[in-house]
C-alpha positions as semicolon CSV with decimal commas, in nm:
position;residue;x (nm);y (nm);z (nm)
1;X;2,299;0,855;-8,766
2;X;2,080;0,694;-9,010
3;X;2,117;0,310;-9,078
4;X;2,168;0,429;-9,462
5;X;2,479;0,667;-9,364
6;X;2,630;0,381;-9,142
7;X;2,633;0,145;-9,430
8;X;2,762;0,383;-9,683
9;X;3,042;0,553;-9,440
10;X;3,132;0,107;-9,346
11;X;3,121;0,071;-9,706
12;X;3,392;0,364;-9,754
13;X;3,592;0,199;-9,497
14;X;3,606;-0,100;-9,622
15;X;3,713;0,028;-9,976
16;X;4,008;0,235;-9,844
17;X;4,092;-0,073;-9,656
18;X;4,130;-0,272;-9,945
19;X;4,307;-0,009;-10,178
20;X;4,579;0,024;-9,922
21;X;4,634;-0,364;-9,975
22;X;4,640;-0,343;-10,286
23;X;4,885;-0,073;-10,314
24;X;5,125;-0,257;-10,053
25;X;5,263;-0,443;-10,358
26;X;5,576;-0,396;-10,512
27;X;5,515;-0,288;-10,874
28;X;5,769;-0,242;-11,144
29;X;5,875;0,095;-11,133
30;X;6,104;0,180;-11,408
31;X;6,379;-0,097;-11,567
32;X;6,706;-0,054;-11,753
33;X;6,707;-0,140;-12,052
34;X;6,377;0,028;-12,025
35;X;6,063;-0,150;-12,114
36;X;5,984;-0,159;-12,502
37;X;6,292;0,019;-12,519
38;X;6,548;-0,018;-12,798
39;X;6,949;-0,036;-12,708
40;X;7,234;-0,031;-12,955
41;X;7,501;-0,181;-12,680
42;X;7,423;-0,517;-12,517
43;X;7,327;-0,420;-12,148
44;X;7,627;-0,578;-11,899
45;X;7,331;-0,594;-11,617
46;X;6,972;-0,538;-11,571
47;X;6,819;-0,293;-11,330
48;X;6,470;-0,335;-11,220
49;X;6,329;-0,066;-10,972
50;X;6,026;-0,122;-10,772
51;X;5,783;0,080;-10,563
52;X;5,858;-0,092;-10,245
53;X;6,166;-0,282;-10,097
54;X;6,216;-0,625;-10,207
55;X;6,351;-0,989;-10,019
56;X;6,644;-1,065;-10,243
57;X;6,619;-1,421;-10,096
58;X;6,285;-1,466;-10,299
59;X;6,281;-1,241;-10,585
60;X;6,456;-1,303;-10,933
61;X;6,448;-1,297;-11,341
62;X;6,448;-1,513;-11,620
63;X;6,560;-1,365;-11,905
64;X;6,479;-1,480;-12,271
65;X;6,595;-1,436;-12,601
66;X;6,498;-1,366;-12,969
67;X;6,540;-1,762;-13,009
68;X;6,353;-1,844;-12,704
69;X;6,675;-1,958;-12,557
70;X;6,768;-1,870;-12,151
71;X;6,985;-1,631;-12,126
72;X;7,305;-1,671;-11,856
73;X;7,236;-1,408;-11,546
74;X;7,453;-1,402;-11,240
75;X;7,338;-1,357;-10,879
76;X;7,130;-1,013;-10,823
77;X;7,213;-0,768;-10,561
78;X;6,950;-0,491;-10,399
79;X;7,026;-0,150;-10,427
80;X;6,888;0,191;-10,351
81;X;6,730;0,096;-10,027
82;X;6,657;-0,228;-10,116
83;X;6,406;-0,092;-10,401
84;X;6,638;-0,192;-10,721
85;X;6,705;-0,559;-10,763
86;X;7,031;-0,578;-11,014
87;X;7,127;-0,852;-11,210
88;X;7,436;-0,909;-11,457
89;X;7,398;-1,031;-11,775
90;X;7,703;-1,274;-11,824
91;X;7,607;-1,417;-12,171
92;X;7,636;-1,161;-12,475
93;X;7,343;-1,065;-12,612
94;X;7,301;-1,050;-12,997
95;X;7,059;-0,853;-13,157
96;X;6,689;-0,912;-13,132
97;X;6,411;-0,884;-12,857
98;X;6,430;-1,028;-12,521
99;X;6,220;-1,117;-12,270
100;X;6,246;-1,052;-11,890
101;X;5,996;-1,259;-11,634
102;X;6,019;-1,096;-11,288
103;X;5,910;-1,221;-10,991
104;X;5,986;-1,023;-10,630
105;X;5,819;-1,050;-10,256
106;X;5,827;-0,733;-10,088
107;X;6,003;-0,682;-9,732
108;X;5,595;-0,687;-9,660
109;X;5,552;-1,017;-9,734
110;X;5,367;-0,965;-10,088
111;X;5,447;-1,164;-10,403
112;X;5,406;-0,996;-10,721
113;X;5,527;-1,075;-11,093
114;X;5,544;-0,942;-11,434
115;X;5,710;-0,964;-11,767
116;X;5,830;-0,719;-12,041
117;X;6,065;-0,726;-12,313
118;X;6,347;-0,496;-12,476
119;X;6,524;-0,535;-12,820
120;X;6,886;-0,516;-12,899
121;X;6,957;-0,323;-13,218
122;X;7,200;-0,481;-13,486
């Protein structure tokens, strides 16, 4: 094999080495109240689903409102094999936008974080 073809086929390696690191991450799947999403009814609790399973000792959210105030949130709970971290709301939510700042570690051992906001219709 040519010193050209054992480069490029290294090269490959390398590449498909790195992708499957990168993908080992837990990313934000899918979230209820749903990202951008509009709800007439104050959500009770807030469901964030991931790709992977998460360490509930280290993962979390902050949750802001339409004054930049915190907003209350009890103590999350896993769910669906770990993959859905759960967290009840205990303050009421008025109308207006909120903001949710995320931050897991996978069962892996990889950190990831993220933000994204829904609104609360009058």
């Amino acid at each position: 094999m040519s010193s050209i073809k054992k480069m490029l086929l290294a090269a490959a390696a390398i590449s498909i080495a790195f992708a499957g690191q990168a993908m080992a991450h837990a990313h934000l799947k899918s979230a209820v109240p749903a990202a951008d999403g509009t709800v007439k009814t104050a959500p009770s609790e807030l469901d964030l689903t991931f790709t992977e399973g998460l360490n509930l000792k280290f993962s979390g959210i902050k949750v802001t409102g339409p004054d930049k105030a915190a907003v209350k949130t009890g103590e999350g709970t896993l769910m669906n094999g770990d993959t859905t971290l759960m967290v009840p709301v205990s303050d009421k939510l008025a109308p207006g936008k909120y903001t949710v700042e995320w931050h897991v570690l996978s069962t892996d051992g990889h950190k990831t974080n993220g933000t994204y906001s829904f609104t609360v219709a009058p």
